[in-house]
N, C-alpha and C positions, 0 to 999 in steps of 0.2 A: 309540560308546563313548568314542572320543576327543575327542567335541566334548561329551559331560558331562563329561568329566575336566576341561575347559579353562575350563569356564560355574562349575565347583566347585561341582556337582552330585552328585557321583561322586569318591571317594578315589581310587579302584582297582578291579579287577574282572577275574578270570579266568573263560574262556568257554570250554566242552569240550563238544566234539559227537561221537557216534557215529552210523554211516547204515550199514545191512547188514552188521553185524556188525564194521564197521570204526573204528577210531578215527580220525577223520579231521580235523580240526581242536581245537585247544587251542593259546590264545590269552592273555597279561597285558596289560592297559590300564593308566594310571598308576601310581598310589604305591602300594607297602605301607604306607607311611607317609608322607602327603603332607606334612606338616610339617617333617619330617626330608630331606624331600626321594630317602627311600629307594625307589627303581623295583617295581613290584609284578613275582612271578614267579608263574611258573607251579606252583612244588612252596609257594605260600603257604596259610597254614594260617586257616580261617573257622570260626565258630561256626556248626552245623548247626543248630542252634535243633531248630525240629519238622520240620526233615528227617531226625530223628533217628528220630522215630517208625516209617517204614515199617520202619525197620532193626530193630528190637524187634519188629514185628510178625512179622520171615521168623523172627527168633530163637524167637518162639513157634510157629510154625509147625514149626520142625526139631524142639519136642518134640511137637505135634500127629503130627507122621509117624512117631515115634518111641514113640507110645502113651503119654505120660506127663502129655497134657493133651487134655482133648476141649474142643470148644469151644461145648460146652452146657451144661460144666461151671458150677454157680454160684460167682459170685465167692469168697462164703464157705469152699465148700469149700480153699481155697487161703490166703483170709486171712480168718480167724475172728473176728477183730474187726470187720468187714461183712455180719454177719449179722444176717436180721430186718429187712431194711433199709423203713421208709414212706418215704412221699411224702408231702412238706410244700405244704400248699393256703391261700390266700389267700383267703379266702370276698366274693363280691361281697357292698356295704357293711357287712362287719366295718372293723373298727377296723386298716389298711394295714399295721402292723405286727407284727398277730397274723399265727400259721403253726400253720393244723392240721394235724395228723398222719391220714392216712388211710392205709390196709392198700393194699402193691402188690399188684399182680395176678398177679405173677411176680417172683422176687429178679432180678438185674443178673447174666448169663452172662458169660462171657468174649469171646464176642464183640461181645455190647454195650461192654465196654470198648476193643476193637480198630475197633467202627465210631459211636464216641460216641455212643451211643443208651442207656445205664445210668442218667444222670440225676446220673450225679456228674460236676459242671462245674466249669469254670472263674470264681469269682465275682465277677470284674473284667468278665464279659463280660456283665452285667445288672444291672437296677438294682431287681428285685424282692427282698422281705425276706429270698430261699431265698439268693439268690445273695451278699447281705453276709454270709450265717451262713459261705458257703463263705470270703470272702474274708477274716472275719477268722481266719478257721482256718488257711488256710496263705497268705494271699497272692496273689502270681502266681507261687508255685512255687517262685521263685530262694530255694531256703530253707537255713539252717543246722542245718533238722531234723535227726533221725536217719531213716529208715525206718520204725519202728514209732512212731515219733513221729509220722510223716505221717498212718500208716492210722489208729492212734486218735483226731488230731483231723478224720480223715472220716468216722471212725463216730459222729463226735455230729450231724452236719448231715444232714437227710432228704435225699431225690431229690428235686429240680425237678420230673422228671415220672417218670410211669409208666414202667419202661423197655420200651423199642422204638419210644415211640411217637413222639419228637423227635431230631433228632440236635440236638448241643447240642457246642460242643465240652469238652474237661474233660479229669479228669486220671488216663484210661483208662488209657494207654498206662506213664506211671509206675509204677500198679500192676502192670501184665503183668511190666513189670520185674522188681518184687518178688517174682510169681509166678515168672520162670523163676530165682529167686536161687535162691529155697526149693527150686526142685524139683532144679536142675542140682548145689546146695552149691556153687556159684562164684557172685562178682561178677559184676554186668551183662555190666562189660566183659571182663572173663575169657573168661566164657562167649561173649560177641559175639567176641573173638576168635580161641578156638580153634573155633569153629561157620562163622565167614560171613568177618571181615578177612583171616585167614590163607589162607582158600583162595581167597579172590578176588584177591588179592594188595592191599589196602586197607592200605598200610603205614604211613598217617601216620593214620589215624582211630583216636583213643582219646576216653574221657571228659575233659575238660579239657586244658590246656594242657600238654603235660610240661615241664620246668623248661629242660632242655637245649634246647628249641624255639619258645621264647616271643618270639627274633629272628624267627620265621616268620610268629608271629600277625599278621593284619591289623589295624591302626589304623582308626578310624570318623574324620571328621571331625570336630572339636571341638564344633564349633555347624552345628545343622539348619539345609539349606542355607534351607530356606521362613521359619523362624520368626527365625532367630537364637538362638535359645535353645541353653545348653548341652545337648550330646547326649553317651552312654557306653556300653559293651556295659555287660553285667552280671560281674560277679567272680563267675568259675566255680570260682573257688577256696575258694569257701564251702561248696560244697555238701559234703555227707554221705553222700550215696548217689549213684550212677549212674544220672542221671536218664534213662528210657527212655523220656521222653518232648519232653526238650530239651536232651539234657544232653555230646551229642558235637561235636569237632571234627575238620577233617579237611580234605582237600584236595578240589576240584573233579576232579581228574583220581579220585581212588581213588572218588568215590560215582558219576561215571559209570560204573565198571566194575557197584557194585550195580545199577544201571539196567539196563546191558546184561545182567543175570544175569533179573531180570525179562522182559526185552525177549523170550529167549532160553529161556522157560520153564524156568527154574530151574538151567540153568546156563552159566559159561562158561569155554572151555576145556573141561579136565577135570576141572571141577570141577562136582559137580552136590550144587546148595543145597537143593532146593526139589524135588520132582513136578511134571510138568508139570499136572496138574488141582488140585494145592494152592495153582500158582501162578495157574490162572484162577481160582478160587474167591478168592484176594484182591483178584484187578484186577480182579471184573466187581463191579457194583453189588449190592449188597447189602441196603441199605433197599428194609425191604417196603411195598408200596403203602398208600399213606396216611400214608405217616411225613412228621411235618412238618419241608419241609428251611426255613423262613424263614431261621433262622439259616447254614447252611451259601450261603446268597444273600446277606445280609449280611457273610460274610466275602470276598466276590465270585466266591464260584462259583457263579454261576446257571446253572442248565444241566448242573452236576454231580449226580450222589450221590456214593455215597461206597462203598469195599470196606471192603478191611480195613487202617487204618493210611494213607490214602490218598484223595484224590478221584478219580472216575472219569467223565470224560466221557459224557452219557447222550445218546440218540437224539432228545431233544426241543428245541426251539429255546429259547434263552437264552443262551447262551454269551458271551462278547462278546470272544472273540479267536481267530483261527484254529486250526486242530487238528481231528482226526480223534474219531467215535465212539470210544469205548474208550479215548482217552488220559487215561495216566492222572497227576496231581502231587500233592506239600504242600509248602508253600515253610517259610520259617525267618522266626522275627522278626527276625534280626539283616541282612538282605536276602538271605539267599542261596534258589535256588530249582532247579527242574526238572521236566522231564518227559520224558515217556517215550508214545510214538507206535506202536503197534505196526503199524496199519499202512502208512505210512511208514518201518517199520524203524528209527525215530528217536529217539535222546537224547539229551536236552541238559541243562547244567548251567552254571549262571550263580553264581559265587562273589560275593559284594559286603559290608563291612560298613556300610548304612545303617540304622541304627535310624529313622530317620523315615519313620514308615506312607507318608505321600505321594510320599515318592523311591523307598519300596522299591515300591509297588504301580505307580511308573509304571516302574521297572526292568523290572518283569515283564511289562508288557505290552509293552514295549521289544523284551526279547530276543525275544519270540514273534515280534515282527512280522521284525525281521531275520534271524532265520532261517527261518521259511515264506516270505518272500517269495522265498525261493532255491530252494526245491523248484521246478525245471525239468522236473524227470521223474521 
């Protein structure tokens, strides 16, 4: 870690590992602010990006356990401006920019949104007609919409595909969001508060930056270290709603604790989040045979499926970094990342702000390799 910090590869980076229940290492490498010359700490505060996601997902789940959401529920029934929803088709040699409307086979469940298989994506992430309808409808996300402003510009764009049949990634995890506003009558983070922060003891993760803590936030390097070009997080002080899909920040030490509550079937301490078979039911694999993962291999999980909110390690060869069946991660755009090992007993969390796809995806093969290469026993 200290010889990226030295190459100016790397800003800064805090490293927190648990092994059998224990917290056993947590670690700061250079700058919070390399420029400034300010030393990175341990209580420093990073953009979870979509590591924000698994955290929505347990908050849907406490009202799954709670009876107040099934998860074969259709989208619609929750938000009503998604209903009726087709799938938008490209006919071979029609005219590339025509999009017909065919009838799905089934609306978008709630758990299709939880394991991106509903067909509402992300529209930066393809370059077919479906996916510019998506992208000029909201972007990549970072938006100053309102909430209902979001779902009604995703009720004019069809599905990509059938759902179930592709995972794809998108912007599942936002809507659950939405969903648990409507149902709980509190904000995301309200509700993510008094449900999972508070009792895990998660003291510094909220949505955005709070004003008295913005000395905490980590600094990105100005320019990608690869390209030269200028680099910058995103200004989360735009957003409108509590994005429950990218929209928290927080400390490497407080989302190892959610780790180890996972790890831990659903709780730790005395605190109990989760069931223990609510908690298998989101970490085991969940795409049903035949779903096409190409895209979840393009984003470099090969080797993975996926649960709920999460990738999960599958028994077939592809993989291409050490780790155990069953382990399970989703990293963040802004470099920070983890996982969770269950049979190894193991979590780890790697905090970083690199916006550059290449430093953060070689981060993350990084940390894997220095810490599996220490598992001695």
């Amino acid at each position: 870690m200290n010889e990226e910090v030295s190459r100016g590869r790397l800003p800064g980076a805090v490293v927190a590992i648990a092994r059998g229940g224990r917290f056993i290492h947590h670690e700061a490498f250079g700058y919070r602010d390399a420029s400034a010359g300010v030393p990175m700490t341990t209580d420093s505060l990073f953009w979870l990006a979509s590591m924000t996601k698994p955290i929505t997902t347990v908050g849907a789940l406490r009202l799954y356990e709670q009876g107040k959401l099934l998860l074969d529920d259709e989208v619609s029934a929750h938000l009503p401006a998604l209903a009726d929803r087709q799938v938008g088709v490209v006919d071979d040699g029609a005219d590339p920019r025509t999009v017909r409307l065919v009838p799905a086979h089934r609306q978008p469940a709630i758990h299709d949104l939880l394991q991106h298989t509903s067909g509402i994506v992300e529209g930066l992430l393809g370059t077919t007609p479906v996916h510019e309808l998506y992208a000029k409808a909201v972007g990549d996300g970072m938006t100053d919409l309102a909430a209902d402003e979001f779902v009604e510009r995703l009720s004019r764009v069809p599905l990509l595909h059938q759902p179930g049949k592709v995972w794809h990634y998108g912007w599942g995890l936002d809507l659950v969001g939405f969903i648990i506003e409507s149902l709980s009558g509190q904000t995301l983070g309200s509700f993510l508060r008094d449900q999972i922060f508070d009792r895990l003891g998660m003291r510094d993760t909220s949505f955005g930056v709070p004003d008295d803590q913005r000395h905490r936030y980590a600094v990105a390097l100005s320019h990608d270290p690869d390209t030269g070009l200028p680099q910058q997080l995103p200004d989360l002080s735009r957003a409108r709603f509590d994005s429950g899909g990218a929209g928290l920040v927080g400390t490497a030490g407080d989302y190892l604790r959610f780790a180890q509550m996972l790890l831990q079937h659903g709780r730790l301490g005395p605190a109990r989040i989760l069931g223990r078979k609510t908690v298998e039911h989101m970490t085991s694999d969940r795409l049903m045979p035949g779903t096409d993962t190409h895209h979840l291999a393009r984003m470099r999980f090969a080797g993975y499926g996926f649960g709920q909110g999460l990738a999960v390690r599958r028994p077939s060869a592809g993989a291409t970094a050490p780790g155990s069946v069953g382990d399970m991660t989703w990293p963040g755009a802004g470099g920070t990342y983890w996982w969770a090992d269950p049979r190894e007993e193991l979590a780890v969390v790697f905090a970083a702000h690199t916006p550059s796809r290449t430093v953060r995806i070689r981060n993350f093969q990084l940390i894997r390799a220095l810490v599996t290469q220490a598992l001695i026993d």
